[in-house]
C-alpha positions as CSV (number, residue, x, y, z in Angstrom):
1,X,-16.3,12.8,33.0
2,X,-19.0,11.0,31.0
3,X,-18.6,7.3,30.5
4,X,-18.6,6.5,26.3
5,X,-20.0,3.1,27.0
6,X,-22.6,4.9,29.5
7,X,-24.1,7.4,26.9
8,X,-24.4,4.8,24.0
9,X,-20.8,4.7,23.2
10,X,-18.6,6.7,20.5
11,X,-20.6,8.4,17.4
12,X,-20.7,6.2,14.2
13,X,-20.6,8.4,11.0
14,X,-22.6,7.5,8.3
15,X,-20.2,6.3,5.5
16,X,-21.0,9.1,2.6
17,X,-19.5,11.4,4.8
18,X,-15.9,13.0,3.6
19,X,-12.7,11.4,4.5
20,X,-11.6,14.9,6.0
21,X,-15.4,15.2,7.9
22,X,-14.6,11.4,8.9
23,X,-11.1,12.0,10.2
24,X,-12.1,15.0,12.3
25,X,-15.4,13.3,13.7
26,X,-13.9,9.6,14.1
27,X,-15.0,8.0,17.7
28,X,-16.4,11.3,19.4
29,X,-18.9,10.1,22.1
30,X,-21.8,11.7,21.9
31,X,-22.2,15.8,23.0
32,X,-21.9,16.1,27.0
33,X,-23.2,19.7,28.5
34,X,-19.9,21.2,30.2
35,X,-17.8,18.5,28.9
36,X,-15.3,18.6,26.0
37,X,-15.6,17.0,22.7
38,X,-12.9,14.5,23.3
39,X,-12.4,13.9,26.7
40,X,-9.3,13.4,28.4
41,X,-7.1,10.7,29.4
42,X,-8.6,8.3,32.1
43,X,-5.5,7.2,34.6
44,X,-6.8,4.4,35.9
45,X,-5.3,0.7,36.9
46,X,-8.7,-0.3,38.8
47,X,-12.0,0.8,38.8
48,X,-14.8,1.2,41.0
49,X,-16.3,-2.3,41.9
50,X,-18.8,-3.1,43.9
51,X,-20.5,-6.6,44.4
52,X,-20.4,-8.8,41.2
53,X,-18.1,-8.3,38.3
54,X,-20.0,-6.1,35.4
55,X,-20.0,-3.4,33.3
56,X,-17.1,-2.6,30.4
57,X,-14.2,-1.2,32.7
58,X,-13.1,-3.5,35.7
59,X,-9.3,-3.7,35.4
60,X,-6.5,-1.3,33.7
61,X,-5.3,-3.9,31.6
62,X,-8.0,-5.1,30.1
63,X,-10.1,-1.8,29.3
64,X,-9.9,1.9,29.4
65,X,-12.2,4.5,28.6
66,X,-9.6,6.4,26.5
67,X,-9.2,3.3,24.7
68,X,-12.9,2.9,23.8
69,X,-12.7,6.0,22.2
70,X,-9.8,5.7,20.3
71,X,-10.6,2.3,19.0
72,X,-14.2,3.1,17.8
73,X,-12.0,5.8,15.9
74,X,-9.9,3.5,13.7
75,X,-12.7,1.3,13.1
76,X,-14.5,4.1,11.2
77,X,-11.4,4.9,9.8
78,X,-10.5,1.5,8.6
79,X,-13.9,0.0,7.7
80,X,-16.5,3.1,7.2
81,X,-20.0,2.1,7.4
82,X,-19.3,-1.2,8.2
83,X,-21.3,-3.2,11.1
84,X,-19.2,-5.8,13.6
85,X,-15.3,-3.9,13.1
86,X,-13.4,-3.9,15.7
87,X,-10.0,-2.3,17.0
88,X,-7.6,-3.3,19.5
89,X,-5.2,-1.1,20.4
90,X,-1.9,-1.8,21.7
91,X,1.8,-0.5,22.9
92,X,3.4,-0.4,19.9
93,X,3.3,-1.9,16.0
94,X,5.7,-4.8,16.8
95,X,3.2,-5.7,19.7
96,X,-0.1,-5.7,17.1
97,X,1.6,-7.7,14.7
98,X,3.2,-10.0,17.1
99,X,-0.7,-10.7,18.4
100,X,-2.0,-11.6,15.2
101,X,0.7,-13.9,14.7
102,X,0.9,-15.8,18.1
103,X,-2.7,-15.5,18.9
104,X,-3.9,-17.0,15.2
105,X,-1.0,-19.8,15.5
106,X,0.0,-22.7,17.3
107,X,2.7,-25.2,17.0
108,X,2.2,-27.4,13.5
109,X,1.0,-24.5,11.5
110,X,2.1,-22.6,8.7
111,X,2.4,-18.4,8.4
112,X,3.8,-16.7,5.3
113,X,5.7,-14.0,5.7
114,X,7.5,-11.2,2.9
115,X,11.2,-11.5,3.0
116,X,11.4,-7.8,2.0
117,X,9.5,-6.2,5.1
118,X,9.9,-4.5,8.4
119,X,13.4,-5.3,9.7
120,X,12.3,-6.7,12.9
121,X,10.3,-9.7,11.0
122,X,12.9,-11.8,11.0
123,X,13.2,-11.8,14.7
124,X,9.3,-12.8,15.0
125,X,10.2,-14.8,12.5
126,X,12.6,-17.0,14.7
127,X,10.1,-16.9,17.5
128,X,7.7,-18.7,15.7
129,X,10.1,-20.9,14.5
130,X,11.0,-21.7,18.5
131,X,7.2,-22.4,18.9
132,X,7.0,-24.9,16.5
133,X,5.4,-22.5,13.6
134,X,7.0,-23.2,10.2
135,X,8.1,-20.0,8.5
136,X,8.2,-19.7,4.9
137,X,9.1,-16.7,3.2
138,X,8.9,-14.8,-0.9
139,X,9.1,-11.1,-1.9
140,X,6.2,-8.9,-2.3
141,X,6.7,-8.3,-5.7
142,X,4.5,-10.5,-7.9
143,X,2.8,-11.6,-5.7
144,X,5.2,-14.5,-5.0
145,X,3.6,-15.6,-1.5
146,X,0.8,-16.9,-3.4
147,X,2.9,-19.6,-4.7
148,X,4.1,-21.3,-1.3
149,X,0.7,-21.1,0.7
150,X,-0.5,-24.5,0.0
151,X,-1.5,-25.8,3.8
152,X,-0.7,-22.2,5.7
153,X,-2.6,-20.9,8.7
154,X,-2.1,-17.3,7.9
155,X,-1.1,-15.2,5.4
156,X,1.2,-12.0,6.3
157,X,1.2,-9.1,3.6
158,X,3.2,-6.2,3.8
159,X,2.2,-3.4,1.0
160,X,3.7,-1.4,0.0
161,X,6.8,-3.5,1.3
162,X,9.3,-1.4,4.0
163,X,12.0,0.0,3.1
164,X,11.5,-1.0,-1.0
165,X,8.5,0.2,-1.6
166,X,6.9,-3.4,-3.8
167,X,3.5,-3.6,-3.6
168,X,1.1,-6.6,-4.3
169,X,-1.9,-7.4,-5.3
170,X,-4.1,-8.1,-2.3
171,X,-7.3,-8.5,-3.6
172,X,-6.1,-11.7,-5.8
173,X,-3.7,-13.5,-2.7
174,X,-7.0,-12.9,-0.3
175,X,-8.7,-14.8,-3.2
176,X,-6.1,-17.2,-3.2
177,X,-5.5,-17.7,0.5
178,X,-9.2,-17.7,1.5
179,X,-9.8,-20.6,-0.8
180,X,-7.3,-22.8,1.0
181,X,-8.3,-22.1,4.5
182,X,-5.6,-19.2,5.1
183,X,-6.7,-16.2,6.6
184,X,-4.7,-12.6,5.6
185,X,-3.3,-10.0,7.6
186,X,-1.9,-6.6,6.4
187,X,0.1,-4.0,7.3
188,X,-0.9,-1.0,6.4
189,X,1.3,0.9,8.0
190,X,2.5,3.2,5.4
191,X,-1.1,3.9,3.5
192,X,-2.6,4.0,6.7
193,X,-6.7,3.8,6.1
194,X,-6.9,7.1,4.2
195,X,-4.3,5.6,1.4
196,X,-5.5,1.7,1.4
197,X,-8.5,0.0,3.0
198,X,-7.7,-4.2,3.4
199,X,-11.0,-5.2,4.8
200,X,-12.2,-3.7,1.8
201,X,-9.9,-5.9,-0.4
202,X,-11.3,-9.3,1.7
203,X,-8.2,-9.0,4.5
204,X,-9.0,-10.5,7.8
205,X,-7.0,-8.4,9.6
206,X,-5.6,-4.3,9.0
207,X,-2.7,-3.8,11.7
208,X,-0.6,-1.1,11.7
209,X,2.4,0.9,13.8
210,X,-0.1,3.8,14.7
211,X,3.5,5.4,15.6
212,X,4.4,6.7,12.2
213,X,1.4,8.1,9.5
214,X,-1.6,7.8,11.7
215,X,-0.6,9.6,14.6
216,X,2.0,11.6,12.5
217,X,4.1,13.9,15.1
218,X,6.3,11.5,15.8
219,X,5.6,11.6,20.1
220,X,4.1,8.5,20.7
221,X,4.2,4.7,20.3
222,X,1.2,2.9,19.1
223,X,-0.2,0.0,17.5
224,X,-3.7,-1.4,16.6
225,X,-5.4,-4.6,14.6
226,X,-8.5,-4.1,13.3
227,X,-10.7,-7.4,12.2
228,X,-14.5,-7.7,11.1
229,X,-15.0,-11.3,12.7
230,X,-15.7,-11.4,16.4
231,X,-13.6,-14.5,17.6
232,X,-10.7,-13.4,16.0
233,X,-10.6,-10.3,17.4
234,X,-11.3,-11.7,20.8
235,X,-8.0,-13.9,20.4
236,X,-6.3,-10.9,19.3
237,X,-7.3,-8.7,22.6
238,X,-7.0,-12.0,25.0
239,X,-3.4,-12.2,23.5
240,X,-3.0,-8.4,24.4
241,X,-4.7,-9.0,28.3
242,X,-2.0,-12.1,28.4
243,X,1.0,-10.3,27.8
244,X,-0.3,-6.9,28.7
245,X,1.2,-5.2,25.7
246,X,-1.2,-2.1,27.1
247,X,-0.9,1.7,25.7
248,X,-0.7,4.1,28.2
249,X,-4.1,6.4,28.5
250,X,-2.2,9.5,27.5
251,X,-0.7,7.9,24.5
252,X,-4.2,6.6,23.3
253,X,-5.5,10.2,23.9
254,X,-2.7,12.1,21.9
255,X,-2.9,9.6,19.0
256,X,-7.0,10.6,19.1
257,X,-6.2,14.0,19.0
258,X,-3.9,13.4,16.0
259,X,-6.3,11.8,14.0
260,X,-8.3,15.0,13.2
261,X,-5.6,16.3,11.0
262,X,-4.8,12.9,9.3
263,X,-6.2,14.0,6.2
264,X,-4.3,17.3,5.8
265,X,-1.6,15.5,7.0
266,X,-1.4,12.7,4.7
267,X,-2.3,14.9,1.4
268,X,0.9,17.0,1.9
269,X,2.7,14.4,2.4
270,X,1.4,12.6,-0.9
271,X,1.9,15.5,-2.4
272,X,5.4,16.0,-1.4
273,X,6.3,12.6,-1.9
274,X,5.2,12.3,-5.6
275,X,7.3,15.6,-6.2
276,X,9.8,14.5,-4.8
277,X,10.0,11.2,-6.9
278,X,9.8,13.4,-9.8
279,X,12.8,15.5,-9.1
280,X,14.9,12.6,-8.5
281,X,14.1,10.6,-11.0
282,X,16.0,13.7,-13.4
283,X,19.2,13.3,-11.1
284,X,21.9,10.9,-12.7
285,X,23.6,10.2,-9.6
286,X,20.3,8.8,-7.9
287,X,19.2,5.5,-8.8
288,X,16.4,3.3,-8.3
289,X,13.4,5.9,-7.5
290,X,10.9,3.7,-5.8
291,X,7.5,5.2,-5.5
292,X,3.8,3.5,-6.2
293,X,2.3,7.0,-7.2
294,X,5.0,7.5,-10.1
295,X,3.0,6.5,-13.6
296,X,6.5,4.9,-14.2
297,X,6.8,2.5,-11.1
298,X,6.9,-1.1,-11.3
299,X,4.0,-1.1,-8.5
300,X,2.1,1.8,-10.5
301,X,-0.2,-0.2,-12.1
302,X,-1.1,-2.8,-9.0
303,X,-1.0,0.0,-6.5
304,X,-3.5,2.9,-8.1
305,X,-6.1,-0.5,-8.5
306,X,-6.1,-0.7,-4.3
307,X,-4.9,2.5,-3.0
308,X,-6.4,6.0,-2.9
309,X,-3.2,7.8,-1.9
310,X,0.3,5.9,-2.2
311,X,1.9,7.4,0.9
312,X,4.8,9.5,1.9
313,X,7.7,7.4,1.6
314,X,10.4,7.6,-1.6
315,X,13.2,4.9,-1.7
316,X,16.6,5.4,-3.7
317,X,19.7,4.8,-4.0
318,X,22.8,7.0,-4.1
319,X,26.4,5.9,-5.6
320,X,28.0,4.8,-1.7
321,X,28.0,5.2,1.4
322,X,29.8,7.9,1.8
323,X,28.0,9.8,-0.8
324,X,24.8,9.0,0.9
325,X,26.3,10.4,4.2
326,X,27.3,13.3,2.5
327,X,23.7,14.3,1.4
328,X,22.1,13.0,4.7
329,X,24.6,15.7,6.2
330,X,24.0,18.7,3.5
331,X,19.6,18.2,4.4
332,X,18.5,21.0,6.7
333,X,14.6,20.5,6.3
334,X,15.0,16.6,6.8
335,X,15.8,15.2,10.2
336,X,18.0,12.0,9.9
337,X,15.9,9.5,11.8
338,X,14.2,6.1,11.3
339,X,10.3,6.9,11.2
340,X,8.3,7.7,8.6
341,X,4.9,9.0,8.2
342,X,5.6,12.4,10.5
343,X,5.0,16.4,10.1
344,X,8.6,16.6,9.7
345,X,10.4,15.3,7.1
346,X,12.9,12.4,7.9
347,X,15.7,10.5,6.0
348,X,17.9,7.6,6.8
349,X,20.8,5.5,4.9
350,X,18.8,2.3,6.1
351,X,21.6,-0.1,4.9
352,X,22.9,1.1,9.0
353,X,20.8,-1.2,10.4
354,X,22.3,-4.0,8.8
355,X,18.6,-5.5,8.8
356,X,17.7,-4.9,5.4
357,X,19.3,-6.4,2.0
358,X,19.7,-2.9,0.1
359,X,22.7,-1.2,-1.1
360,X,25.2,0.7,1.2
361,X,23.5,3.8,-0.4
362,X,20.2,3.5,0.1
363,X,18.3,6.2,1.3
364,X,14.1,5.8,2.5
365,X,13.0,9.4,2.7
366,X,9.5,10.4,4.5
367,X,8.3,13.4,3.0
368,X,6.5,15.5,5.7
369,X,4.4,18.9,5.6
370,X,7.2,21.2,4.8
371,X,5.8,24.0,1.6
372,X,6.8,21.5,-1.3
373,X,9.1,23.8,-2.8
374,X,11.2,24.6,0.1
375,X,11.6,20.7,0.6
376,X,12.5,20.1,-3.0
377,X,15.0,23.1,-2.9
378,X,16.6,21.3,0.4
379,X,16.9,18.0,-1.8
380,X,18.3,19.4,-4.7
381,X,20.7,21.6,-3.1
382,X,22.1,18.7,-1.0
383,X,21.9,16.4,-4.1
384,X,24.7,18.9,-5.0
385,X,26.8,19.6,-1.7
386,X,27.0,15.5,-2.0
387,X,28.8,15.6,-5.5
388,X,31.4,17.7,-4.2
C-alpha cells in the first residue's frame, strides 16, 4: 500500500472545480499502478521505527494514514482552494467540539455559548464551569451573543441552531468578536460544507459531528475541526493526542468513502426538506414550521445571505404528546431515531430527552433520499392516522 505522505500527499483540486467533481475527488492520493483509488484502512497502533524518531506516522494515536487522507478531504471540502487548512479528525462530534473548547481555554476566560443548541452543551457547559471557565449564554436568534462578549476568549456559534432551526448572522458576530480579541467557532453540523462555508464567513474554526450529513448512512461516529491558522490547530490535535479521542481506521475510511455521494446526497435531502416544509405549513394541526429555505422563515432572509443549501432538517410542533406519538407511530418511510442528516429519513418527539426547552409536541424531522412524493404521501397520510 502506497504511503499519501510518501507520494506527495492527497490531490488538492483546483477550486473552480464543481461541488459534485469536488466531493467525488476530495483527498485522493495521487494514482498508484495496481493500487486502488482510495486505499483501505491502515490497522495500525505502531509503526515501523528504526533509529531516530521521523517521518509522519510513528504512533497510532497520534497519526494514521487513513486519517491523512480523510482529513486532506474535509479541508477541500470546507475551505476549497484555500492554502494552510487543516483538519483534525476525531471519535465523535462531542469530542471535536469538546477540543476547541478545552484546548482554546483556560481557567479565567470567557466562552459564549447558544442556550438553544445541541442538548449535550449544557454538560460541556458545566465542565468548563468546574475548570474555572465562565459560561455565559443567549439564543441564536438575533444575533443575541453579540451582546455579552465583551472580554470572551471564544465565541461558540451554532447555525442553524439544533433542534429549532434559528440561524444567525455569522459574518457580522465574527466582525464583532474578532474586534475584541475573541476568536469564533461553528458548528456546521447540519449545512455541512456543501450548505455553509464559516472560514469563508471569517470563523476560526468549522467543527462538525461527521456522524450525521457528511457521512450520511448513519454507520459511523465521527467528528472533525477544521482551522486555517497553524497554532490553533496544533492545540486542537495535541488536545486530541492528550485525551486520545482517536477514530478508528475503518471509521475514517467509511466516512471517505461516503463523501463521494455527499452532493447527491445532500440535494435530495434539500429538496425533500423544502417540500416538506411546504406541505406542513397547509396543515392546521401543525404549528411552528421551522425551516431556513422557506421564503417565509424568520431565518430566510439571514440564512440564503450565508448558505448555499439550508439542510435537511424541518422542526414543528404538533397539538401534544400523544398526538405527536400517534403520527411518529402512523410514519412507515421515517425511522423514529435521534440523527439527522442520513439516507433514510428519521423523526423524533425531541421533547423525550428532556434536554431541550420545546413543547411536548415537537417533532425535528430529517428528510432523507426517499422519491419526494412517496415521503410526502407517508407524512400526509400519518398527519391524518394522528387526528383520529
Amino acid at each position: 500500500m502506497s504511503d499519501p505522505q510518501a507520494s506527495g500527499g492527497p490531490t488538492r483540486r483546483a477550486a473552480a472545480v464543481g461541488e459534485g467533481t469536488r466531493a467525488v475527488r476530495a483527498g485522493l492520493p495521487e494514482a498508484v499502478k495496481n493500487e486502488p483509488t482510495l486505499p483501505g484502512p491502515v490497522f495500525a497502533a505502531h509503526f515501523h521505527l528504526p533509529g531516530e524518531v521521523g517521518g509522519p506516522y510513528t504512533y497510532g494515536r497520534d497519526t494514521n494514514p487513513t486519517w491523512t487522507l480523510l482529513e486532506a478531504a474535509i479541508s477541500e471540502l470546507e475551505a476549497p482552494g484555500q492554502k494552510g487548512v487543516e483538519t483534525v479528525v476525531f471519535a465523535s462530534g462531542m469530542a471535536a467540539i469538546s477540543a476547541v473548547l478545552l484546548s482554546q481555554t483556560r481557567a479565567g476566560d470567557t466562552v459564549v455559548l447558544p442556550d438553544d443548541g445541541y442538548q449535550t452543551l449544557p454538560l460541556l457547559s458545566s465542565q468548563l464551569r468546574e475548570y474555572g471557565i465562565e459560561v455565559r449564554t443567549a439564543p441564536t436568534r438575533g444575533d443575541a451573543q453579540s451582546s455579552i462578549l465583551s472580554g470572551s476568549r471564544l465565541l461558540w456559534i451554532e447555525s442553524p441552531s439544533n433542534p429549532g432551526l434559528d440561524v444567525c448572522d455569522i459574518r457580522r458576530l465574527v466582525a464583532t468578536a474578532h474586534a475584541g480579541g475573541t476568536l469564533v467557532a461553528v458548528d456546521n453540523t447540519l449545512a455541512t460544507p456543501l450548505g455553509q462555508r464559516p472560514l469563508e464567513l471569517g470563523a476560526d474554526f468549522s467543527v462538525a459531528s461527521g456522524t450525521k450529513g457528511l457521512t450520511g448512512h448513519g454507520d459511523l461516529l465521527l467528528g472533525y475541526v477544521t482551522c486555517r491558522d497553524p497554532q490553533l490547530t496544533a492545540k486542537v490535535r495535541q488536545w486530541r493526542k492528550i485525551v486520545g479521542a482517536i477514530c478508528g481506521p475503518m471509521e475514517a475510511w467509511l466516512a471517505h468513502r461516503s463523501l463521494a455521494t455527499l452532493q447527491l446526497r445532500t440535494l435530495r435531502q434539500w429538496d425533500n426538506a423544502l417540500a416538506l416544509a411546504r406541505t406542513l405549513t397547509d396543515r392546521e394541526e401543525v404549528g411552528g414550521v421551522r425551516y431556513p429555505g422557506l421564503p417565509r422563515d424568520l431565518a430566510h432572509e439571514v440564512a440564503a445571505g450565508q448558505m448555499r443549501g439550508f439542510g435537511g432538517v424541518v422542526s414543528f410542533t404538533l397539538p401534544d404528546r400523544a398526538h405527536a406519538d400517534r403520527f411518529l407511530s402512523a410514519l412507515s418511510l421515517v425511522e423514529d431515531a435521534t440523527s439527522f442528516g442520513g439516507v433514510r429519513s428519521t423523526a423524533e418527539r425531541r421533547g423525550r430527552w428532556g434536554g431541550d426547552a420545546v413543547p411536548e409536541g415537537f417533532i425535528r424531522f430529517s428528510a432523507g433520499c426517499e422519491d419526494t412524493d412517496d415521503l410526502v404521501a407517508d407524512v400526509l397520510n400519518a398527519l391524518d392516522s394522528a387526528e383520529d
